[in-house]
Every structure is written in structure tokens, then in C-alpha cells.
Backbone as CSV, one residue per row, in Angstrom:
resi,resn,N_x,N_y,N_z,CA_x,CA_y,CA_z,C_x,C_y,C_z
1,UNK,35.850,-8.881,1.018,36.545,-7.684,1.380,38.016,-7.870,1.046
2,UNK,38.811,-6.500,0.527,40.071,-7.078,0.285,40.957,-6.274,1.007
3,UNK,42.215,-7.152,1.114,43.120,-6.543,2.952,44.143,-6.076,1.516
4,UNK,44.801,-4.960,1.767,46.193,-3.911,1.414,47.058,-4.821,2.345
5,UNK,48.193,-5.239,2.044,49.440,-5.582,2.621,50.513,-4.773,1.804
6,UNK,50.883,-3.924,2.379,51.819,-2.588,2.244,53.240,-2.753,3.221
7,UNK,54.255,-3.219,2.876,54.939,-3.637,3.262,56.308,-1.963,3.271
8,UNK,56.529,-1.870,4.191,57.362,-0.352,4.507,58.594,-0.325,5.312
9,UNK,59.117,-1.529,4.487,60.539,-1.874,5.147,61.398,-0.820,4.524
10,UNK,62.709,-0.169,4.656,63.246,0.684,3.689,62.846,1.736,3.612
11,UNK,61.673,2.101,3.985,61.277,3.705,3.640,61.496,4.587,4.919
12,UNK,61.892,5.727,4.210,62.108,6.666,4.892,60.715,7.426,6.049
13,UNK,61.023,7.977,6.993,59.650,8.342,7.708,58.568,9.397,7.392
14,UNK,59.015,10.171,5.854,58.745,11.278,4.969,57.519,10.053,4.383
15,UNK,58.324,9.567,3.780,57.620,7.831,2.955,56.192,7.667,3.547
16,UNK,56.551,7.134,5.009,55.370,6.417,5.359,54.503,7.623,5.853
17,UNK,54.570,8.762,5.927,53.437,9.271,6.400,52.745,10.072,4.815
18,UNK,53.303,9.970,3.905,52.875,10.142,2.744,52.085,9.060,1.921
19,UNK,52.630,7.865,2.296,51.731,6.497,2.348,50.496,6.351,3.293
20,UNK,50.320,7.136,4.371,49.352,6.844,5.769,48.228,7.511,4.969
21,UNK,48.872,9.281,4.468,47.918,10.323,4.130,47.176,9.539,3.170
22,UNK,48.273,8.716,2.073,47.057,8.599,0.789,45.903,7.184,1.334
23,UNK,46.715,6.565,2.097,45.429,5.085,2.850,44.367,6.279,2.975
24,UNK,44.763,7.402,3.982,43.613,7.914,4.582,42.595,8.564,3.623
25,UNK,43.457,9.262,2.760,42.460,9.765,1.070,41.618,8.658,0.841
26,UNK,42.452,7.626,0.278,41.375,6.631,-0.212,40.260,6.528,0.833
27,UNK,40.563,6.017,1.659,39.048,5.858,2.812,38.533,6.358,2.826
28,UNK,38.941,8.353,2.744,37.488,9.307,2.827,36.635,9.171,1.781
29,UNK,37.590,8.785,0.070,37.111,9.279,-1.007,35.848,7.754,-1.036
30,UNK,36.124,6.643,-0.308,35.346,5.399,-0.316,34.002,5.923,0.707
31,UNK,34.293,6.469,1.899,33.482,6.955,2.701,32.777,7.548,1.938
32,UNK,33.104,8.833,1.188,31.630,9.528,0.926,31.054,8.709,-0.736
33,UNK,31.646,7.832,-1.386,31.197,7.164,-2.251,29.636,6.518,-1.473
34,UNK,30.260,6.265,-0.656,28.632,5.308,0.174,27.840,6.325,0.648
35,UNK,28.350,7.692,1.639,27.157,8.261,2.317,26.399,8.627,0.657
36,UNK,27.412,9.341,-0.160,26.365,10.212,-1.519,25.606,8.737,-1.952
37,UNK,25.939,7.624,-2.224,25.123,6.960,-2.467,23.663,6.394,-1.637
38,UNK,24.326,6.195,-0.481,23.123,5.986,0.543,21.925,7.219,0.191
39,UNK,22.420,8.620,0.394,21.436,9.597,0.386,20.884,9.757,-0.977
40,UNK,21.740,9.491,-2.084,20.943,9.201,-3.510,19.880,8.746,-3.591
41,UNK,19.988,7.069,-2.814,19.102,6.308,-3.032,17.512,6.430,-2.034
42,UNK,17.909,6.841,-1.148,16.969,7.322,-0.089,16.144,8.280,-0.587
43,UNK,16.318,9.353,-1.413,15.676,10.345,-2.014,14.404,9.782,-2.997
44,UNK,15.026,8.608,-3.729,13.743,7.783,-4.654,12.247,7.562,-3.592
45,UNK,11.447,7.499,-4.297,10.083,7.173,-3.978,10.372,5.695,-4.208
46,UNK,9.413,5.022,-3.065,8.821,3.435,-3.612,9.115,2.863,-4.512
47,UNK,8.347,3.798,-5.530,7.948,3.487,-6.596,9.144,3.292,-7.581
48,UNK,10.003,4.459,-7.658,11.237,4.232,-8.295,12.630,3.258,-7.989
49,UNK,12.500,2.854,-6.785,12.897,1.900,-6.052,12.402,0.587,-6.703
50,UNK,11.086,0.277,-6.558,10.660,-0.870,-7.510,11.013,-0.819,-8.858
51,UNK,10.631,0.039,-9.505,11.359,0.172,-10.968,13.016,-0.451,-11.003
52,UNK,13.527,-0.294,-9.854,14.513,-0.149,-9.916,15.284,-1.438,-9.415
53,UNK,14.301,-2.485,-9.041,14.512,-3.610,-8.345,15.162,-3.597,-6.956
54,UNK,15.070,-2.608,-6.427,16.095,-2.518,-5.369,14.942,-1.892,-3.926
55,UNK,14.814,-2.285,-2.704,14.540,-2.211,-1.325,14.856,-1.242,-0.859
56,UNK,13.776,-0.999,0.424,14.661,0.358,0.783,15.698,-0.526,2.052
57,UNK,15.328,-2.239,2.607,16.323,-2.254,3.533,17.669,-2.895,2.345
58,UNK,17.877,-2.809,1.344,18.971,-2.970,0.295,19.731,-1.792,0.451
59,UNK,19.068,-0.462,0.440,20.311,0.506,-0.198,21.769,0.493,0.921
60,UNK,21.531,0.115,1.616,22.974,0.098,2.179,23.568,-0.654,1.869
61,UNK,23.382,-1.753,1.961,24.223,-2.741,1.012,24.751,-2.731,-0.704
62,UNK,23.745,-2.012,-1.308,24.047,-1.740,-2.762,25.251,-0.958,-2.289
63,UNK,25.127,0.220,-1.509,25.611,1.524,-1.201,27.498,0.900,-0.795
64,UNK,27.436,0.247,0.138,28.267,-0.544,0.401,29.609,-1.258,-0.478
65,UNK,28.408,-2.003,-1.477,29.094,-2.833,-2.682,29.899,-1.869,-3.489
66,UNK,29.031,-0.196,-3.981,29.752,0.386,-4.730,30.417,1.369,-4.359
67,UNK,30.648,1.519,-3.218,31.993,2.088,-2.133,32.870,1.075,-2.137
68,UNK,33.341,-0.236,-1.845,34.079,-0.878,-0.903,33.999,-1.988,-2.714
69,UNK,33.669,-2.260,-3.459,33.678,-3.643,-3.969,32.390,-4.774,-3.537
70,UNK,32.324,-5.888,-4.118,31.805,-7.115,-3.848,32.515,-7.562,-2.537
């Protein structure tokens, strides 16, 4: 997992809540990267799942990896 160290010495208080908003963008835009993926993958049959090498107790974790990184 990787930590943001955002350092907001100097900035004005316009600054940091324009810095807060975009942390918070990113998180939603990471958030629904995983739910649309979670529900992507949930929609497959078994079967396409096997094709696919992937579990159904995996998809959260795939789901996870390609929201958030390794």
C-alpha cells in the first residue's frame, strides 16, 4: 500500500482545502474503480470465471489490486 506525504507548510487555507477536495476525488474515483469492478466480475458465470483463472472468493482482491495498486 502506498502512504501520500503531502506536506502543506506555506499554503494558504484556499490551498489546502483545494488539496483535501482533490485527496477526496481521488478516493471516490478509486472507490468506484473497485465497486464497478467487484460488480463486473460478479456478473460472470463459473464458467467464465474459470476461463478466466480467477475465483469467485478472488474478485475482491483482483478488484482491490486494480483500484488501489499491488
Amino acid at each position: 500500500m502506498a502512504y501520500t506525504n503531502t506536506s502543506t507548510t506555506g499554503h494558504t487555507l484556499v490551498e489546502k482545502f483545494a488539496d483535501l477536495r482533490a485527496q477526496w476525488a481521488e478516493a471516490a474515483a478509486k472507490r468506484k474503480v473497485f465497486r464497478t469492478t467487484v460488480a463486473e466480475l460478479e456478473t460472470l458465470s463459473a464458467r467464465e470465471l474459470a476461463d478466466l483463472g480467477i475465483s469467485r472468493a478472488s474478485i475482491k482482491a483482483i478488484a482491490y489490486e486494480a483500484a488501489y495498486g499491488a
